[in-house]
C-alpha positions as CSV (number, residue, x, y, z in Angstrom):
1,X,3.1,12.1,-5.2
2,X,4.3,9.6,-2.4
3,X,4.3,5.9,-2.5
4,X,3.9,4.2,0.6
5,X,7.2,2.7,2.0
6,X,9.2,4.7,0.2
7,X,11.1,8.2,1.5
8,X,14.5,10.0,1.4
9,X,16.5,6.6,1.4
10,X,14.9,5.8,-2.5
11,X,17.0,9.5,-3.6
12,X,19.7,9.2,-1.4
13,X,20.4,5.4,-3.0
14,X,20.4,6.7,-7.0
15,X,21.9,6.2,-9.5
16,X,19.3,3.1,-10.3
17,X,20.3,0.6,-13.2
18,X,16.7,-0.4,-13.2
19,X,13.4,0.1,-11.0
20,X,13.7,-3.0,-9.1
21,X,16.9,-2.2,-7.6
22,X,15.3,-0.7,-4.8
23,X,14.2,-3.6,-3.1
24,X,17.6,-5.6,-4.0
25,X,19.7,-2.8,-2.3
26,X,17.1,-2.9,0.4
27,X,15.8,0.6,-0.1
28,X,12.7,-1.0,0.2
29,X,10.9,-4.6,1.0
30,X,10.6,-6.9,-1.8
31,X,6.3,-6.8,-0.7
32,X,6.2,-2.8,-0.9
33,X,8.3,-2.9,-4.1
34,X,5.7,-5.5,-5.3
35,X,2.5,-3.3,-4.3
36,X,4.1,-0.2,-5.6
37,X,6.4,-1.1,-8.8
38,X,3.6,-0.6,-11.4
39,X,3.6,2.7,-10.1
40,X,7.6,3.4,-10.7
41,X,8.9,4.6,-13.8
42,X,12.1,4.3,-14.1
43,X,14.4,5.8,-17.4
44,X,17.6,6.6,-17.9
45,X,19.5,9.6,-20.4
């Protein structure tokens, strides 16, 4: 499944503390992170 604004940059920028990262290290805009972040799940092991 693709979300929209988001591509190779969102696995080439992991390890992720927490979902919203991606729009503070700029992977993505804060306005696609907003239409798309009840869409990301985001866990850690």
């Amino acid at each position: 499944m693709t979300l929209k604004g988001v591509g190779d940059a969102i696995i080439k920028g992991r390890p992720y503390k927490g979902k919203d990262e991606i729009s503070q290290k700029g992977i993505v805009t804060d306005a696609v992170y907003a239409d798309i972040k009840d869409k990301i799940i985001a866990k850690q092991k």
